[in-house]
TITOR-672286 format. One line per 10 residues: number of its first residue (from 1); their letters; for each residue x negated, z negated, y of C-alpha. Coordinates in steps of 0.5 Angstrom, whole numbers. Each point is the difference from the previous one (the first is absolute). Example, Ala and Ser with C-alpha at 12.3 -4.5 7.8 and 13.67 -1.06 7.14 Angstrom:
1 = as = -25 -16 -9; -2 2 7
//
This chain:
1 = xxxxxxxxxx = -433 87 -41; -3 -5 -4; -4 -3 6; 7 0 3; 4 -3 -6; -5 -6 -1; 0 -1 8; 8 -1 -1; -1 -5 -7; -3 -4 6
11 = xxxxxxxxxx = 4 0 5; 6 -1 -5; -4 -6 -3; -1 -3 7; 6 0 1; 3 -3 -5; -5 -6 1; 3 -1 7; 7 1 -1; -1 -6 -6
21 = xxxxxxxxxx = -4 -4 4; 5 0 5; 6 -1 -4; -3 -5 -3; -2 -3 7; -7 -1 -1; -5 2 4; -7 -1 -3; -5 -5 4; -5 3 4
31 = xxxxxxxxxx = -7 -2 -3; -2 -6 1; -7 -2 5; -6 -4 -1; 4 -6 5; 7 0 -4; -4 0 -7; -4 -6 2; 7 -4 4; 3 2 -7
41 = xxxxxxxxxx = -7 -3 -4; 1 -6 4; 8 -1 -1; -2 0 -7; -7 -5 1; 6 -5 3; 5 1 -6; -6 -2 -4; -2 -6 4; 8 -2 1
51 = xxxxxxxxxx = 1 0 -8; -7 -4 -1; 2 -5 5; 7 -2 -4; -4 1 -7; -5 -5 4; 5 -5 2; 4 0 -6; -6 -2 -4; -2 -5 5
61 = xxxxxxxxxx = 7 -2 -1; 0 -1 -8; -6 -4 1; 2 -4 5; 5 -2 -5; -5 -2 -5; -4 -4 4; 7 -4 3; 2 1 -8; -6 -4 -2
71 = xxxxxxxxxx = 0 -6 6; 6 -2 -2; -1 0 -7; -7 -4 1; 5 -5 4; 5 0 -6; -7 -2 -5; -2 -6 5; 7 -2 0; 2 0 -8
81 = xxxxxxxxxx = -8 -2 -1; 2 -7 4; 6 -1 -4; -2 3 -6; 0 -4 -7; -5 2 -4; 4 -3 -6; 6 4 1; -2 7 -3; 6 3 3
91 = xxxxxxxxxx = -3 -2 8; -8 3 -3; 4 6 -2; 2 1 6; -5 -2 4; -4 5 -5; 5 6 2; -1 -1 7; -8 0 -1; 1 7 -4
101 = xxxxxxxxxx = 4 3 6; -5 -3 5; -6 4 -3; 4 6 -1; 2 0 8; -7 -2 1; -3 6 -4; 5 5 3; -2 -3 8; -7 1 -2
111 = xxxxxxxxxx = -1 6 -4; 4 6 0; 6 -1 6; -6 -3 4; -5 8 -2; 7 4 1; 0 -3 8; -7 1 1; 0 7 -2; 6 1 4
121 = xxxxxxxxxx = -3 -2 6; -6 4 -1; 5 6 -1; 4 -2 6; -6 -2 5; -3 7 -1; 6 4 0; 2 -4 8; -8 1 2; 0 7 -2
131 = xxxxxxxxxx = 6 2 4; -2 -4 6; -6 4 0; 3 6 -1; 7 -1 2; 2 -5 5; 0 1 9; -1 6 -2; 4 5 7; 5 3 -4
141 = xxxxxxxxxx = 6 5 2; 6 -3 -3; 3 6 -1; -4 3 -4; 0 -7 -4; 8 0 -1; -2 8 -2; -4 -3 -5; 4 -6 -3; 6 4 -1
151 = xxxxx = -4 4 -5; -5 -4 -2; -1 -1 -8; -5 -4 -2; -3 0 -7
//
């Protein structure tokens, strides 16, 4: 009797695990293999290096403006230099002001800014040679892949 009651809390339990998956409309996903597991790992590697990619470019890009920055203030210094009146405490003010905003640019395109693109270039270049040695030409069933991307979760 006991041996029969527990066989039907079983059955009852199963049951009514099936009947809310199935009202819910899920099915759950049938274990994954070793290939989906390393499509998946490379879908990920490829979102790491995408996002690296545009971190790089946008630092590049700020240092771009820096540089681009300081030339036109090193522009703007000869030309105030050669029509400067050093009598003229105002036009030395000035000239002086332009001097300051001149070393500052230079510190940045030479220090933190220029560190920043370097890492980050490291960090990029390693992530693109890891995924190509693991990931790129590689035969794959494309849809196994799709299956993989529509669940994919990358941490």
């Amino acid at each position: 009797m006991q041996a029969a009651i527990t066989r039907l809390v079983a059955i009852s339990g199963t049951a009514l695990l099936i009947a809310a998956t199935a009202a819910i409309g899920q099915v759950p996903p049938p274990p994954a293999s070793p290939e989906a597991a390393d499509i998946a790992s490379c879908l990920c590697l490829k979102q790491e290096v995408d996002a690296l990619g545009a971190d790089k470019s946008s630092r590049q890009r700020e240092l771009d403006e820096i540089r681009a920055e300081l030339e036109r203030i090193g522009a703007q210094l000869e030309a105030e230099r050669a029509r400067m009146d050093v009598n003229n405490p105002e036009s030395v003010a000035r000239f002086r002001q332009m001097l300051g905003r001149r070393d500052e640019l230079f510190q940045r395109s030479s220090g933190d800014v220029v560190a920043a693109v370097a890492g980050t270039t490291e960090r990029y270049n390693a992530r693109v040679n890891e995924y190509n040695s693991r990931c790129a030409s590689r035969p794959r069933d494309p849809r196994l892949v799709a299956q993989v991307q529509a669940t994919l979760s990358c941490r």
